[in-house]
C-alpha positions in Angstrom: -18.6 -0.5 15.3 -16.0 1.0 12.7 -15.6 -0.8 9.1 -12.9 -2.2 7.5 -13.0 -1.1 4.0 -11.4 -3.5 1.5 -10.6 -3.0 -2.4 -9.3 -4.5 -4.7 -9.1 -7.7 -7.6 -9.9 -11.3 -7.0 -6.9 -11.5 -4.6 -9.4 -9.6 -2.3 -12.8 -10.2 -3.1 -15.3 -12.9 -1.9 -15.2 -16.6 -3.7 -17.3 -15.9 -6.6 -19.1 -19.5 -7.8 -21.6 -19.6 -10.7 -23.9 -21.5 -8.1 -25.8 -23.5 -11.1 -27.2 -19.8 -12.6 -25.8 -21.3 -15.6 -26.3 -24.8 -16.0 -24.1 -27.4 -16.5 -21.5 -24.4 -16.3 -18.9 -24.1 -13.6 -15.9 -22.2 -12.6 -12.9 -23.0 -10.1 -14.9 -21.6 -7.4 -17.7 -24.0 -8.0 -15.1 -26.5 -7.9 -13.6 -25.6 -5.2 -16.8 -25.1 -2.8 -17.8 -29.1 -4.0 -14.1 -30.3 -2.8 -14.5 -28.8 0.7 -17.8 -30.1 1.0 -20.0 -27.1 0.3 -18.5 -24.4 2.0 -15.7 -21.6 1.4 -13.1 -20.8 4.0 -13.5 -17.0 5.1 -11.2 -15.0 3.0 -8.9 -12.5 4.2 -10.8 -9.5 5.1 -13.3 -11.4 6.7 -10.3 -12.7 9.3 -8.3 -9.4 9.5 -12.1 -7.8 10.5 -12.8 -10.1 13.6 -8.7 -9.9 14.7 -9.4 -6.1 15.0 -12.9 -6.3 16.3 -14.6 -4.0 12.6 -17.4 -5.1 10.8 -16.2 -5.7 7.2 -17.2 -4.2 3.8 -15.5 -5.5 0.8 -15.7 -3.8 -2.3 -13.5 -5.9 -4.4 -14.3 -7.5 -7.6 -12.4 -10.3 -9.2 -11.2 -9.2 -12.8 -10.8 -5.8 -11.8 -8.5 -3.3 -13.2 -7.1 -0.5 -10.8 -9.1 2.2 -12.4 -11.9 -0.2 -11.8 -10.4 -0.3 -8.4 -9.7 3.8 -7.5 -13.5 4.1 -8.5 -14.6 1.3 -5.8 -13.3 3.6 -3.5 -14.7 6.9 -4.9 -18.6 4.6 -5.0 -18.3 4.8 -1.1 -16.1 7.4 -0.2 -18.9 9.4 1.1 -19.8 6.3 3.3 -16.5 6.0 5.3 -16.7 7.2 8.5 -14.0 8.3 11.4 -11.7 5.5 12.4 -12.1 3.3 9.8 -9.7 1.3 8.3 -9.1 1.0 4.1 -7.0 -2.2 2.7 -6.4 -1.7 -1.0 -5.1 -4.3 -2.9 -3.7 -2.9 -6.1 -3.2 -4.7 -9.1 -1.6 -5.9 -12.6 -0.9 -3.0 -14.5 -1.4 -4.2 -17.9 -5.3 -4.2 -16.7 -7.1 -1.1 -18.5 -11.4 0.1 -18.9 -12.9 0.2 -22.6 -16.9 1.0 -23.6 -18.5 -2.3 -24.3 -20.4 -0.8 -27.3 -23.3 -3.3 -27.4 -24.0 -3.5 -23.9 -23.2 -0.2 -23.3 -20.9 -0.9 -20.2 -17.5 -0.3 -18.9 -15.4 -3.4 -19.2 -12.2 -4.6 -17.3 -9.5 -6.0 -19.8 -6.7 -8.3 -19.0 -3.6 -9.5 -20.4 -4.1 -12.6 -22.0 -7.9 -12.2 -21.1 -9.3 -13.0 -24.3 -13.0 -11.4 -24.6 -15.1 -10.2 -27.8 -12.8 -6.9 -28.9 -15.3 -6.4 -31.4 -17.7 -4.6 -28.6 -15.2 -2.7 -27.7 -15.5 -1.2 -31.1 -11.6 -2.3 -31.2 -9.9 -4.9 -33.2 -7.6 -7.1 -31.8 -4.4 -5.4 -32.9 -5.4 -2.4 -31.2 -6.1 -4.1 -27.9 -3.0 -5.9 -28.3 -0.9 -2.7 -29.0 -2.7 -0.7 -25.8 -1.5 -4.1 -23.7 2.4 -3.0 -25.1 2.2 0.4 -24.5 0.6 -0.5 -20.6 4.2 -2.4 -19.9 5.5 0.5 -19.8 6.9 1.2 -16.2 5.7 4.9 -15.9 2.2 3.3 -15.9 2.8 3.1 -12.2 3.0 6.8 -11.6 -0.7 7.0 -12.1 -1.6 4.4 -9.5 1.0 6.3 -6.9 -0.9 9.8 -7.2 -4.3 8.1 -7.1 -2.9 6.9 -3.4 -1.4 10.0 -2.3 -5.0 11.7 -3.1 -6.5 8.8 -0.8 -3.8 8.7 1.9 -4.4 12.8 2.0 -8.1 12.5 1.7 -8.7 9.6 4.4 -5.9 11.3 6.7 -8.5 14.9 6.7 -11.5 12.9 7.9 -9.7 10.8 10.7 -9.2 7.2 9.0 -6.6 5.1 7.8 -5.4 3.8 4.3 -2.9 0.7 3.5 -1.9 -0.3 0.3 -0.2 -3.7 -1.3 -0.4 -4.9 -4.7 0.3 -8.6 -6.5 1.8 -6.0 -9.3 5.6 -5.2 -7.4 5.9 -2.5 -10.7 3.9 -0.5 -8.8 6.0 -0.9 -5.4 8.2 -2.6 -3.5 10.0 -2.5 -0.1 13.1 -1.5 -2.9 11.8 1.9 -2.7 13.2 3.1 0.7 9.9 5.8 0.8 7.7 3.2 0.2 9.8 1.0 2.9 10.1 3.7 5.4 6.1 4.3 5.2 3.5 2.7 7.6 0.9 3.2 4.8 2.5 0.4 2.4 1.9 -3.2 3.2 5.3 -5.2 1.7 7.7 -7.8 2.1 9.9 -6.2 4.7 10.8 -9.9 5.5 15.2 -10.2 6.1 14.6 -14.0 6.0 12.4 -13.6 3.0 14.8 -10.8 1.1 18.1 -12.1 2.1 17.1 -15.9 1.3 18.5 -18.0 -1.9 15.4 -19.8 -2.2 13.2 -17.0 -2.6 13.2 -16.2 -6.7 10.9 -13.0 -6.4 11.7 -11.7 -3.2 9.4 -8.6 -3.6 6.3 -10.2 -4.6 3.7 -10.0 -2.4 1.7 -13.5 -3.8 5.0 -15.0 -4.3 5.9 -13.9 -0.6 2.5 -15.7 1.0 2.4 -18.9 -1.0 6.0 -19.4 -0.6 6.4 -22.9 1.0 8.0 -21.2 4.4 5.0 -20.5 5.6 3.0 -24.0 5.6 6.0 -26.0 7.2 8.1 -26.9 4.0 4.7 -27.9 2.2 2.8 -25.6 -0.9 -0.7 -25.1 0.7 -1.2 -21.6 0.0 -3.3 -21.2 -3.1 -6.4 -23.5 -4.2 -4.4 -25.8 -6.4 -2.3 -26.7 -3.5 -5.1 -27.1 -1.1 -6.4 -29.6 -3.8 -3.4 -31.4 -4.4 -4.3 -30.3 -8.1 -6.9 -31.3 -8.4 -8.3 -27.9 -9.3 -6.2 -25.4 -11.1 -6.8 -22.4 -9.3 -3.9 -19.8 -8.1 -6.1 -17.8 -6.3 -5.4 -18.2 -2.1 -7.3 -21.2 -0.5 -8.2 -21.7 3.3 -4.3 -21.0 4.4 -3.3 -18.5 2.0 -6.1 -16.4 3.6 -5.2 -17.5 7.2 -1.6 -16.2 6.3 -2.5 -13.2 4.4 -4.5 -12.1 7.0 -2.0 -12.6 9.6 0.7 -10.4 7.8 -1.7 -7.7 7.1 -2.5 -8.0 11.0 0.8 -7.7 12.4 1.6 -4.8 10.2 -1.6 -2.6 10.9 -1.7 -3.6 14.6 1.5 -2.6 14.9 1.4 1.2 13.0 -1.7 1.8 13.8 -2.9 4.6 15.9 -6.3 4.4 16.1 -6.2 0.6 16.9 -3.7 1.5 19.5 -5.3 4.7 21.2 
């Protein structure tokens, strides 16, 4: 059986609860498991998998930057085999990798993340000005030659590669190439684009938790699931259901080795 290959930050990975390591501590996936009754819904790899008959390997990691990402990929690169299928799901571009100096480990840093910039062997300021300098919009150039090397690369050994990204800086359906190629996953949507209601019409989490798609009612993300009661923007059991129907319909459509 081929594998689908996902990568990517939390908006990809697995529900990631502290499951009591850390007594009395908890996080929104903790939370979120108690409300359903002990369970997670699948997320949307896990779906997209059994729709196209693949086993499923997802390398994502919540928190990650997309340098963090690119290297999930290059981890298993030699691993992906003929006929399999790569989702990447790129994100924010304000993410960036620094040395944690204590630990002696690479660490993902976020916007507004907050974290000890002393192991960084950083001050604050200097964090803070690297964050500036990272809205920068040719930050995105990086992130488009980092998938032309893996559309080349997968293209050589038989296997397909799709892109999307919650980060619309790096593309958008806007950008008639990126529109007019089957590798890019984006709101191609008329109704969506041409609507008045939609504010961000080239978002791609905007796009999926937008009310359209639950019958007039938000249900897309955790804290609407929960009628807020947890506070959580990350996709709960419909977002993924809906995600995963969008990416479907695109790469069962495009695809040639699902349609050989």
């Amino acid at each position: 059986m081929s594998t689908l290959w996902t990568f990517g930050c939390s908006f990809t990975a697995e529900y990631d609860p502290i499951d009591n390591i850390f007594p009395p501590y908890e996080n929104n996936f903790d939370r979120y498991k108690n409300w359903r009754g002990g369970s997670f819904p699948k997320t949307w790899p896990n779906i997209l998998a059994e729709k196209i008959d693949y086993k499923v390997m997802n390398c994502a990691m919540g928190g990650a930057s997309n340098y963090h990402i690119f290297n999930q990929f290059i981890n298993v690169c030699e691993l992906i085999q003929k006929d399999d299928i790569l989702v990447f799901g790129w994100t924010q571009l304000g993410r960036f990798v620094a040395i944690n100096m204590v630990q002696n480990l690479i660490c993902q840093v976020l916007p507004n993340g907050g974290g000890d910039y002393d192991d960084l062997g950083m001050c604050k300021k200097t964090v803070e000005e690297i964050l500036v300098n990272r809205t920068h919009p040719l930050w995105k150039e990086e992130v488009l030659n980092w998938i032309k090397f893996i559309n080349v690369f997968t293209e050589k050994i038989g296997v397909e590669a799709y892109h999307w990204t919650s980060d619309d800086r790096i593309f958008d359906a806007e950008n008639k190439e990126i529109f007019n190629s089957d590798r890019f996953i984006v709101v191609r949507d008329p109704g969506a684009i041409e609507s008045e209601i939609f504010v961000d019409k080239h978002n791609m989490m905007w796009y999926l938790t937008h009310q359209d798609h639950y019958g007039g009612i938000q249900r897309g993300k955790i804290i609407d699931e929960t009628n807020h009661e947890i506070q959580d923007g990350h996709m709960g059991e419909f977002g993924q259901i809906v995600q995963s129907e969008m990416f479907y319909d695109h790469i069962s459509h495009v695809s040639k080795i699902l349609n050989k």
